[in-house]
Structure formats: structure tokens, C-alpha cells
N, C-alpha and C positions, 0 to 999 in steps of 0.2 A: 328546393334543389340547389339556389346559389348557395346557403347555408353546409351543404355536404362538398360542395367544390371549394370553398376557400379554405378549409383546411388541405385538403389536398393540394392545391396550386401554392398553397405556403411552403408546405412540405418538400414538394418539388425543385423549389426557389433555393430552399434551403439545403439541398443534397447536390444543384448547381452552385452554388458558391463553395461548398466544403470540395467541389469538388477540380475547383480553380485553384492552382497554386500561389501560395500568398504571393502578395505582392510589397516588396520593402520599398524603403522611402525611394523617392527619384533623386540620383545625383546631385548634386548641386553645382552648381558651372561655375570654376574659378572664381576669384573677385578682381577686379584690377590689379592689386599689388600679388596676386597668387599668378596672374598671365606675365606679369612683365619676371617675376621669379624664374617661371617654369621657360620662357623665351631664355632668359640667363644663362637656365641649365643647358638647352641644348645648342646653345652658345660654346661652351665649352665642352662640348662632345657627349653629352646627356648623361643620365641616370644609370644607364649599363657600362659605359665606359668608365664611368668614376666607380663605381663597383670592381666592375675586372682591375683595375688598377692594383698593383699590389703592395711592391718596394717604392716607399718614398722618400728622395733625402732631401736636408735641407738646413742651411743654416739662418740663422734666428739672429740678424743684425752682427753677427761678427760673436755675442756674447756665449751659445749653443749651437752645439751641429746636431742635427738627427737625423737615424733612421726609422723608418717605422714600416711595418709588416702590416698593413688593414687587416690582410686577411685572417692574421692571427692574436693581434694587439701587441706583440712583441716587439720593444723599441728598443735602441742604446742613446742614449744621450750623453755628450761628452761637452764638457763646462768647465773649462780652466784645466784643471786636474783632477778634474773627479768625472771618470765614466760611469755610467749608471744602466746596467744591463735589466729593461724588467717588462709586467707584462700589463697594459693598463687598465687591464678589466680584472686583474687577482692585486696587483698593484706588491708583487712577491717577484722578488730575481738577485740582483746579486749588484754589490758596487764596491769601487774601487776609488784609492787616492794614490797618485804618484802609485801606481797598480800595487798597493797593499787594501786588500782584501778590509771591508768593513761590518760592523756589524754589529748588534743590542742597538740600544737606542737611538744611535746615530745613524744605523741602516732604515730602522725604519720612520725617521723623519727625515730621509732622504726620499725614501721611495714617495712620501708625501708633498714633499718638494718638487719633485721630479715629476710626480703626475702632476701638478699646477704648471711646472715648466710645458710641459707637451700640451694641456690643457688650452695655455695660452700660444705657447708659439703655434698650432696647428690652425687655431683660429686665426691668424695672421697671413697663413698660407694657403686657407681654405676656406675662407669664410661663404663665399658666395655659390659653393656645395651645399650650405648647410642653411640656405633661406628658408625653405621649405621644410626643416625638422618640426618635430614635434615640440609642443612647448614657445614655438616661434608667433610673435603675434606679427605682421606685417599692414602697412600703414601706406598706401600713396600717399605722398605728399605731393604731386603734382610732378609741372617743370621746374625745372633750377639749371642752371649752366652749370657745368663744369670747371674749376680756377684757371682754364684756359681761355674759358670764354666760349666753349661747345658744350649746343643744347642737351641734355639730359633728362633722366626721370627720376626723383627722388622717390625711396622706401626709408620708414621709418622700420627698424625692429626695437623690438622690447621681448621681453620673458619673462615666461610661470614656471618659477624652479629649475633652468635650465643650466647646466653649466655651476661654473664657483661664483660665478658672480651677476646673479640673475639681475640685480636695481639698475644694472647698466643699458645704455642707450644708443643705437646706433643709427646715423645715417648714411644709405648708402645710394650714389650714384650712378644711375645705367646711362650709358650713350645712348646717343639716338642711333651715329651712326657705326656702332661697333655691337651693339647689346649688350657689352659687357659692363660691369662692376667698376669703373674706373676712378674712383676717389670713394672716400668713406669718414664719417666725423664722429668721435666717439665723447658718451657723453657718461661720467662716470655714475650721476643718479638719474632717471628719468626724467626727472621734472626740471633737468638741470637748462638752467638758459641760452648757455654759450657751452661747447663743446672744448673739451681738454684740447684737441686736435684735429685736423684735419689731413690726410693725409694720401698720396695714390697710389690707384692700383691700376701699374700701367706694366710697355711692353710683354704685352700677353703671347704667348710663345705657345705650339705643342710640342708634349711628353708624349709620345707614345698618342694613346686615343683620348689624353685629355688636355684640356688647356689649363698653365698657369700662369698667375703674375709676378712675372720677376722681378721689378721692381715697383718696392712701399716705401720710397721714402729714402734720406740721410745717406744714399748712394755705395748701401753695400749692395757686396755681392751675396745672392741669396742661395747659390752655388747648386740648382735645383735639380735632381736626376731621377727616373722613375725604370725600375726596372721590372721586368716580371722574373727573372731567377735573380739568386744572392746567396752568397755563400753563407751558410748556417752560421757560421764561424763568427760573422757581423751582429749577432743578437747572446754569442753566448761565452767570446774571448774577450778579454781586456785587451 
């Protein structure tokens, strides 16, 4: 008799499991240096605010001023005498010198120039958006003070193919008592010993529904303005 019931009690078993909806892996719970990130972000008014965000401008140590459009990638960047109208996801638009119109080969090592310019100056003005990307490895490093002498928490970043310049090294400093990002040391290869610089990221201010740091250093003005309308006109006239 048990011989005629254990195929059936298996059979059974087996049309209750097929008939439980799979089950996929369990979340996995931040790491330390992924909570003190994700504290950062909504430090500066979280993940949907940096999104809704739209018009941002900003100049880039006195040498670059920019606009930029997130929501569309269309920026201008203006750099001595040469404005540079374009888009940075087709990396196609239009530039100008002393407003004569350019173009063949020196248009488009401009627009390749130009995306390193936004590349780099946007990381300057948004890095601590951008802890959390894809391709971002993050590291506690413990405590560290601040060059003021206030307690902190150190994150190491590094990158797999991220950006123009993945071998580079960064560390960055969180307040204990602000959350925010407030100093950063950059180290041009990862394994490097001592960092090019160090530098901060201080009086943090809000735009609208996010926060940024207005000043990094060497005492420009970083002349920062966030709007949600802009007239077309800023992405497509010289």
C-alpha cells in the first residue's frame, strides 16, 4: 500500500510547488558605505528631487559657464570665445567663435572637447548625486576629521569603466554633523599614495528642491541657478 501512495504524495508535492510563485533572491541590505551614500542623497533633498530638477547653471572656476537641460541633455557652454551649443548624449549641435559659425573638423573636436568639459566640470558640481551610479565601487573607510578639525566619515570611490577617466580615485568626506559631502581628495591613479588635492565642499545652499555646494575651493564664484522653465533660445542662439 505505502508503495502506491508515495508516488502520489510526490506528485502532489510537486503540483504544490509548481504551484507557488517563484521566489527571486532576497534583497540584500545596503553595505555601510551604500547607507552613509543613500543618508547623503536625502541629505540634499533625495532621488526624486535631483531628478525633477531640470535647468542647471553654473560656472566652472571662472574658466566655463554652463547650462544644462537633464531632462534633455542639451547644454551651451561658453569658454572664452567659443560657445558651444550641443547635446550630450548625440554629442551633435552647433559652435561658435567670436559668433562665426564653425564647422568640418574643428566642429567636431569641439563637440569632443566640450563633452570632457561638461564631463568634468558637472562632476565638480554634482558629485555626491552620483555616489550611488552604476559602475561606482564604494569603500568605508572609517572616521577621518575634516581639515577643520570636524568628525567625519570617509568613502573611498573607484570605477569599472565609468566616465573618461575610470583609474581615478576618490575620497570623500561626510560630516557627522551636516551629512553632507564636505571635503573630497582626488587621486589620479588608484593605487596612488598621496592625493593631487584636497579640496571642499562647503556652504551647501537650496535650489529649488535640491541642495548644492557652492563653494570648492580657490574662492570663485560658482554663480549656481536651477530653474524649472528657460527660454529655448539659451540651448539654441549664440
Amino acid at each position: 500500500m505505502q508503495s502506491r501512495l508515495l508516488p502520489l504524495a510526490l506528485g502532489a508535492l510537486a503540483l504544490a510547488c509548481a504551484a507557488r510563485p517563484a521566489q527571486g533572491p532576497a534583497p540584500t541590505a545596503p553595505t555601510p558605505a551604500e547607507e552613509l551614500a543613500l543618508g547623503v542623497l536625502a541629505a540634499m533633498g533625495g532621488a526624486q528631487a535631483w531628478a525633477d530638477a531640470r535647468h542647471v547653471h553654473w560656472n566652472f572656476f571662472g574658466a566655463r559657464e554652463h547650462w544644462w537641460d537633464k531632462h534633455t541633455g542639451d547644454v551651451r557652454i561658453v569658454a572664452g570665445s567659443t560657445t558651444l551649443l550641443m547635446n550630450v548624449h548625440t554629442r551633435e549641435g552647433e559652435a561658435y567663435r567670436d559668433g562665426t559659425p564653425l564647422g568640418g573638423e574643428e566642429l567636431d573636436a569641439l563637440f569632443e572637447q566640450g563633452y570632457g568639459w561638461w564631463v568634468n566640470d558637472s562632476y565638480w558640481m554634482f558629485m555626491p548625486y552620483k555616489l550611488l551610479d552604476p559602475g561606482v565601487h564604494l569603500e568605508h573607510l572609517g572616521p577621518e576629521d575634516l581639515s577643520d578639525g570636524r568628525p567625519a566619515q570617509a568613502l573611498s570611490m573607484t570605477f569599472d569603466a565609468v566616465g573618461l577617466t575610470p583609474g581615478n580615485r576618490y575620497v570623500v568626506r561626510i560630516a557627522e554633523d551636516s551629512g553632507l559631502v564636505e571635503e573630497w581628495s582626488f587621486y589620479a591613479q588608484a593605487e596612488d599614495d598621496e592625493p593631487r588635492f584636497t579640496m571642499p565642499w562647503s556652504d551647501w545652499e537650496w535650489f529649488g528642491g535640491i541642495r548644492l555646494a557652492a563653494e570648492h575651493g580657490r574662492g570663485h564664484d560658482w554663480a549656481i541657478e536651477v530653474r524649472e522653465d528657460l527660454a529655448p533660445e539659451v540651448y539654441t542662439d549664440p
